[in-house]
C-alpha positions in Angstrom: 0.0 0.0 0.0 2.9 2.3 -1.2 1.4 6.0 -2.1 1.0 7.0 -4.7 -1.9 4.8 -6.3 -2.1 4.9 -10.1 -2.2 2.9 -13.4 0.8 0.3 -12.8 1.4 -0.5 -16.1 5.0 -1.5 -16.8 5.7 -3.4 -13.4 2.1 -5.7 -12.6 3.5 -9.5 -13.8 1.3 -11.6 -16.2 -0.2 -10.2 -19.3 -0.3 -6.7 -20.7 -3.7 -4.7 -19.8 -3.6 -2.9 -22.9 -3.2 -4.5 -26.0 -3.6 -4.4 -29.6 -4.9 -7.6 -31.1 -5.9 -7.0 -34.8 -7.7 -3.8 -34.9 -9.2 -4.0 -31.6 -7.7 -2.2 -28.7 -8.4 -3.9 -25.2 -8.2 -2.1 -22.3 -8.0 -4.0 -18.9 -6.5 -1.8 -16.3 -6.2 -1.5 -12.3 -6.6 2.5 -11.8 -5.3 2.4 -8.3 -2.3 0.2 -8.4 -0.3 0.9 -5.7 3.8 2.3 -6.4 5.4 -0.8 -5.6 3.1 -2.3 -8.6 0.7 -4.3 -6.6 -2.3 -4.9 -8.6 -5.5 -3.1 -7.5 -8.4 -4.7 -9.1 -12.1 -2.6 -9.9 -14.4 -1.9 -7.0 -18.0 -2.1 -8.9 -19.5 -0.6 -6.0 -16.8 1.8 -5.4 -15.0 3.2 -8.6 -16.6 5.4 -11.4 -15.3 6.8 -14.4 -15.0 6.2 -18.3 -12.5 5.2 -20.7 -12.4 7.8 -24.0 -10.3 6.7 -26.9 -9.6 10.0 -29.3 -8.0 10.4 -32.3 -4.9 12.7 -32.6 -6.9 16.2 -32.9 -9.3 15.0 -30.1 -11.9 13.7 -32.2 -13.8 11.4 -30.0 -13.8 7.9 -31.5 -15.2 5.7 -28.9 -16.3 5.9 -25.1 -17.2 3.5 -22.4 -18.6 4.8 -18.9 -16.5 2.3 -16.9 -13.5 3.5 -15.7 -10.1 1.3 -17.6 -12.7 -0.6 -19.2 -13.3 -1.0 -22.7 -12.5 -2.9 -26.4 -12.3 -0.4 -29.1 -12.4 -1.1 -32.6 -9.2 0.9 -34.4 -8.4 1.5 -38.4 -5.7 -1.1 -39.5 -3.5 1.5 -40.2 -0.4 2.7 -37.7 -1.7 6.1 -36.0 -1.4 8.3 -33.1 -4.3 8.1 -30.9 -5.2 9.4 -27.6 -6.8 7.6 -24.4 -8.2 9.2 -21.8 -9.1 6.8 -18.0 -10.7 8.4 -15.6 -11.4 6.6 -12.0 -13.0 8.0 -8.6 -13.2 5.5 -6.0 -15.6 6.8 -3.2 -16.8 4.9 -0.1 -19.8 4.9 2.8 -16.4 4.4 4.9 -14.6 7.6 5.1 -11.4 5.2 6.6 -11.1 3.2 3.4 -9.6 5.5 0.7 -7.6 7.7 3.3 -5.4 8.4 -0.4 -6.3 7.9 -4.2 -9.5 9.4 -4.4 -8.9 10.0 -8.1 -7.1 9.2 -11.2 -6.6 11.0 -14.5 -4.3 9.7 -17.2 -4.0 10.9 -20.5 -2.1 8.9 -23.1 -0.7 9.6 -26.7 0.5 6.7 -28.2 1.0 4.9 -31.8 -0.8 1.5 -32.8 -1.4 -0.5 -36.3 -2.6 -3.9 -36.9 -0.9 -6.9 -35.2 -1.4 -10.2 -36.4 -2.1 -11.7 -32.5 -2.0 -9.5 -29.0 0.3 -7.4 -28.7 1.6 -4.9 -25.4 0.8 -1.3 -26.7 3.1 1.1 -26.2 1.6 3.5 -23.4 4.2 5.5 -21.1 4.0 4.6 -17.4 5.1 6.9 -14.3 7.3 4.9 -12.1 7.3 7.0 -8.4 9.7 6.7 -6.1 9.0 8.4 -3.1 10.4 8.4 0.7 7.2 8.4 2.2 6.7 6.5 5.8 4.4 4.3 6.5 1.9 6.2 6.8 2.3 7.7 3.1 3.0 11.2 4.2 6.2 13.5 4.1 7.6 16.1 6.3 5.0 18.9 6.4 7.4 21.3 7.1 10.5 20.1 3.8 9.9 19.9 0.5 10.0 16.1 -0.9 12.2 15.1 -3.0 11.9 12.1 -5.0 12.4 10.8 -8.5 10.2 9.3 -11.4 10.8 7.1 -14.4 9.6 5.4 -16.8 8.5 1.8 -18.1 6.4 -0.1 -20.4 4.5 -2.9 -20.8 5.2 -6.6 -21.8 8.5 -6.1 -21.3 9.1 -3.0 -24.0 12.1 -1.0 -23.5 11.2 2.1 -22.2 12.9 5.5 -23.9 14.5 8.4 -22.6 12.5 10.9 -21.2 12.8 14.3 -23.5 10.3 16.4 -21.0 8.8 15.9 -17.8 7.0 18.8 -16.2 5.3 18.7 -12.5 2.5 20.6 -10.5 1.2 20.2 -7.5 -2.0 21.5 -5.4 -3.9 20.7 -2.1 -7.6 21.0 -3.1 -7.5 20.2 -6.8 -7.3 23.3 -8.3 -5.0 25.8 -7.6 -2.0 24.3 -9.5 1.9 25.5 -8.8 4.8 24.3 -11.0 7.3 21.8 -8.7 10.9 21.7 -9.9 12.0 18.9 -12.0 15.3 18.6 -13.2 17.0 15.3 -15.4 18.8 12.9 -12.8 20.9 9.7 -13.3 20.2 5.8 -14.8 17.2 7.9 -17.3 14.8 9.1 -14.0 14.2 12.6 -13.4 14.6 14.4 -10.3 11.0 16.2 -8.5 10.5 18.8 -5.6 8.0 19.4 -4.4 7.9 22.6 -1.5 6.6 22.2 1.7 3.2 22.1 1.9 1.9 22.1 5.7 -0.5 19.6 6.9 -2.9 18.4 3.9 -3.2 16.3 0.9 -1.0 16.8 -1.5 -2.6 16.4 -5.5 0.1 15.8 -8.3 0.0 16.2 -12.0 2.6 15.4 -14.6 3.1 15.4 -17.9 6.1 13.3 -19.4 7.3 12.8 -23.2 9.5 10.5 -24.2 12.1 10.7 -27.6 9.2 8.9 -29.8 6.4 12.1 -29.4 4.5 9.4 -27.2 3.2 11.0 -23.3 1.1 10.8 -20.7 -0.6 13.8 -18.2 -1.6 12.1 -15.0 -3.7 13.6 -12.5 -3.3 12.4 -8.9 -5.7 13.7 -6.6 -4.6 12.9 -3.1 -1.3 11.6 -4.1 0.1 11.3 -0.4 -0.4 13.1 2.9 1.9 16.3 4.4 2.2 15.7 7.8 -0.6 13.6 9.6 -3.2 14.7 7.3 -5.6 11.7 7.8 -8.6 11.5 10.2 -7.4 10.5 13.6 -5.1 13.2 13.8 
């Protein structure tokens, strides 16, 4: 239960939850997959959302109003498309989803016709943050930490060309974090001090392809003892 909790796509074992097989495009994704990879399956009575495939401009092409859900039907020829799962996972229990309430991620990737399944090549955020155990950082020091990337089924993943951070305590009122390139292809983050709350990320990352992903965090992990006995 390592914060934060989002699509896990390059480090869950077992198949691929996106594929291309033909000219469909299967989507079978855990939204809240914890950072350490652990698989998070769907809550029916807990998660909402929908999965939006788009073509490059943003034409709509397909929806499904479950959240990484879906099987899209795609041209046979190799484009750029753009898929858009969004999850809320709410609860009776305000104890259960102390972090995760919500996930955004935005992909822009390229697919054609394969013969039998195939991975497709979507970007995925690999955190690494030195959280405790309770998920929460020093409300009083900025955190540091890094993020990479990796792929599915194996893929190689490519060097990052951009990565770009923000950050926010109610969801809205977004200010830039520092990001800088580090070692072994990860980029450094920090993030300032943010006092006792929950701290939201979004990031947008590019690799050398023209392939990215914006992911929205909302309650990403706590500053301080931000949770509900404190």
């Amino acid at each position: 239960m390592s914060a934060p909790f989002n699509p896990a796509l390059g480090k869950q074992a077992g198949p691929a939850q996106i594929t291309r097989d033909g000219d469909k495009l299967n989507v079978a994704l855990p939204m809240f997959s914890d950072a350490a990879g652990h698989r998070a399956e769907t809550a029916p009575v807990a998660d909402t959302g929908s999965t939006v495939l788009a073509d490059d401009s943003g034409k709509v092409l397909a929806r499904n109003g479950a959240s990484g859900r879906a099987t899209f039907d795609l041209p046979r020829k190799d484009n750029w498309y753009r898929l858009t799962v969004d999850a809320t996972r709410t609860s009776p229990d305000p104890v259960t989803w102390m972090l995760g309430a919500q996930v955004t991620s935005e992909w822009r990737f390229r697919s054609g016709h394969e013969k039998s399944a195939a991975a497709a090549r979507l970007l995925d955020l690999d955190y690494r943050q030195p959280l405790t155990g309770d998920n929460a950082a020093d409300a009083d020091k900025p955190l540091y930490y890094t993020v990479g990337l990796t792929t599915q089924g194996g893929q190689r993943a490519l060097p990052i060309t951009s990565l770009k951070v923000w950050y926010a305590t109610d969801g809205t009122d977004w200010k830039q974090a520092t990001a800088a390139r580090g070692v072994d292809g990860r980029w450094k983050v920090t993030v300032p001090a943010a006092g006792t709350a929950k701290v939201d990320l979004r990031t947008t990352v590019t690799d050398t392809t023209g392939a990215s992903l914006t992911e929205t965090l909302i309650d990403a992990y706590n500053s301080g003892c931000a949770d509900i006995w404190c």
